[in-house]
N, C-alpha and C positions, 0 to 999 in steps of 0.2 A: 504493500500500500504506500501511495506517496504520501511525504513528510513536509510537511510548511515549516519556517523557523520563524515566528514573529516577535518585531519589538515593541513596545509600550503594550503588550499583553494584557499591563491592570488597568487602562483605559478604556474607557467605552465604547471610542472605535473599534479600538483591540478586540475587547468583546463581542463586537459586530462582527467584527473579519472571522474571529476563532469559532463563533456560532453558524455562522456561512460555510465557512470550508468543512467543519465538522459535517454538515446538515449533506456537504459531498462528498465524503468520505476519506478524508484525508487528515493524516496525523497531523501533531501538532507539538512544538515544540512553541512555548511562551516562557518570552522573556520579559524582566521590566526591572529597575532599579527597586521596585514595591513588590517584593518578591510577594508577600502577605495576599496583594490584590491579586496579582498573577494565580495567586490556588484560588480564591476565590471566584474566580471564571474558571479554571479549568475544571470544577468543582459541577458548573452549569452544564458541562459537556454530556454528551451521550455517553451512558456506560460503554461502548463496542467501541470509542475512538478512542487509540492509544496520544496521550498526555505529557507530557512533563514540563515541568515548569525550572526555570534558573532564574535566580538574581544576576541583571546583567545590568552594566550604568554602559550606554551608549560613546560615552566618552572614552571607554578605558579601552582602548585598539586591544590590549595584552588580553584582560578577561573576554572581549568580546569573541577574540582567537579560540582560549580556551572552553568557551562553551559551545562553539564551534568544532570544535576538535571531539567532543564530548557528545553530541548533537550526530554526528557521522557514527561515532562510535558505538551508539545506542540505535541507532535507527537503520542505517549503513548508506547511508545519501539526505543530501538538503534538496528536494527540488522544485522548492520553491523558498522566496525569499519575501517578505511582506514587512519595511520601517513603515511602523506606527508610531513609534518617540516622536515625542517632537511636542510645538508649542507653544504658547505666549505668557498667557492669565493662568495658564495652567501649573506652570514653573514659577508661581506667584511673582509677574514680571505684568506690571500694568503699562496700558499704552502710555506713550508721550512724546513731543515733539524732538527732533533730532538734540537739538542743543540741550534738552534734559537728561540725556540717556547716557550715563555713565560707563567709559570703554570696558568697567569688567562686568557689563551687563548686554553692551555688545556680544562681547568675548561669547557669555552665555548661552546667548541665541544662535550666535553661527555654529557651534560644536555640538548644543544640544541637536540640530534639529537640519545643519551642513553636516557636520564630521562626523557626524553619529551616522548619518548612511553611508559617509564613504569609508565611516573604520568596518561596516555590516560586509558590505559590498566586498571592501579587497578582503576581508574571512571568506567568505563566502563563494567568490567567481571562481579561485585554484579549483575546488571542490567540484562547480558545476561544469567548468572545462576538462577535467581527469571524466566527468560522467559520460561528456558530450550531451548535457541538455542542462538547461533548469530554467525557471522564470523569475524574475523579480519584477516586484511593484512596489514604487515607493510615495505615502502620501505626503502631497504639496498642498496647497492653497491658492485661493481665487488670488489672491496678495500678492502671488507668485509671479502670478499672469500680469496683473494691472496694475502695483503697488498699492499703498495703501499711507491715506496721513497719521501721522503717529505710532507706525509702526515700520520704520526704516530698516529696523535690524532683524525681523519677522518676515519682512517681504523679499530684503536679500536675501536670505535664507532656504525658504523657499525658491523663489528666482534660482537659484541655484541649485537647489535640486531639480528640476526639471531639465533644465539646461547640461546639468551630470548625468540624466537618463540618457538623454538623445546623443552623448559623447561617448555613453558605452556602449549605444545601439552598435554604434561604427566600429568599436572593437573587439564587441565580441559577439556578431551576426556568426562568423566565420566557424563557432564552436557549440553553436545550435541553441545560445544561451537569448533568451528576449528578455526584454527590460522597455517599461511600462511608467509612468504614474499615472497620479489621481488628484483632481483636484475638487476638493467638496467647497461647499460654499457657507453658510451660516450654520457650522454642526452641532451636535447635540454633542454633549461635555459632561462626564462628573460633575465641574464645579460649577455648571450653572443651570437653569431652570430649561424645561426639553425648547421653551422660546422665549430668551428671553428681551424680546422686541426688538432686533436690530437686525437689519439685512433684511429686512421681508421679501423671500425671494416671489418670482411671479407666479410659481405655482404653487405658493400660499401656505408654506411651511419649509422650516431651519431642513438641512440634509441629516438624514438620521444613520447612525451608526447603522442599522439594516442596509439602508443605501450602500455604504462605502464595502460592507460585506459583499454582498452583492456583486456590484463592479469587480473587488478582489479576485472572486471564484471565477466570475468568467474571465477575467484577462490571465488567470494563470489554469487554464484547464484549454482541453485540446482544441475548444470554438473556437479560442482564441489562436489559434497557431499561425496565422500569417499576420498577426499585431503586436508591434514592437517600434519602440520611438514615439509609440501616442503619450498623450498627455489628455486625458478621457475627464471632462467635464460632468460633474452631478450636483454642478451646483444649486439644480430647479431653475436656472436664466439667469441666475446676480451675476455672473459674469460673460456671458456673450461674445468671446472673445473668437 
């Protein structure tokens, strides 16, 4: 059975994604620096899908290796790859204009939510090229596409994850590996109410952790086989781009 490796697992996207792929039959390896929340979703899982959970902080290239190395070991392939970390309000970093935002709160955003997929990514691609396959999806933001005020270090961020897909499409087409994002639009969050009045997209409700589930299973399941290099819109129209 194929093996998914997802991060920010104690999220509610997380748990959108891990309830979709579970619901298609594929393991599951959840990561999250909240190791606690992490069981607590795998916990929601079907009894028949095989589980495990690690403490992983997206920052640490060394332990992200190791539960990678770990992850092959238990399972015997990654074939798919799914960054869910990532973030604003969520890393209790509130919006504000450029000139308020203090470089080691910069620092924070680009690592947590830039580096943290490309420390995933270079774990992960040796693995999926020795297979000759695998998938990766990584989620971005409408932010990503259009920027956004008050949130310059959020949007590069983003901006950059997407722009890091389409540069690995180009390198590693050759090894049967695709890479994908996703960009949602006003999501539904832990730390806030399922709407909590901003972004009212035009099809009249926030993008819900189901949605981004959703998108996940089919961009990394066989439908999806000649889609690689997109950057797949659910934002409900907030972003139109």
């Amino acid at each position: 059975m194929a093996i998914a490796f997802i991060t920010g697992g104690a999220s509610l996207m997380g748990e959108g994604i891990a309830l979709s792929l579970a619901q298609h039959g594929w393991d599951l390896m959840l990561t999250d620096i909240n190791e606690q929340g992490a069981q607590k979703v795998s916990g929601k899982l079907p009894t028949d899908v095989r589980a495990e959970v690690a403490h992983m902080d997206v920052m640490d290239h060394a332990r992200v290796r190791t539960v990678v190395r770990q992850t092959v070991d238990r399972f015997g392939a990654i074939d798919a790859l799914v960054n869910c970390a990532g973030g604003l309000r969520g890393l209790g970093i509130k919006r504000k204009p450029l000139a308020e935002i203090p470089p080691e709160e910069w620092r924070r955003i680009i690592e947590v939510n830039l580096k943290g997929v490309f420390n995933t990514v270079h774990a992960v691609l040796p693995v999926m090229k020795a297979q000759g396959h695998g998938t990766i999806v990584s989620i971005a933001a409408s932010r990503g596409l259009r920027g956004g005020a008050n949130a310059s270090h959020y949007s590069a961020a983003k901006a950059g994850i997407i722009v890091f897909t389409q540069t690995m499409v180009l390198e590693c087409a050759g090894y049967g590996v695709r890479i994908n994002s996703i960009v949602p639009g006003n999501a539904e969050a832990r730390w806030k109410a399922t709407d909590d009045g901003t972004t009212s997209a035009p099809l009249g409700r926030p993008t819900s952790a189901g949605d981004v589930g959703k998108a996940v299973a089919w961009l990394i399941s066989d439908d999806a086989a000649h889609v690689t290099g997109a950057c797949i819109d659910i934002s409900g129209g907030t972003t139109l781009h």
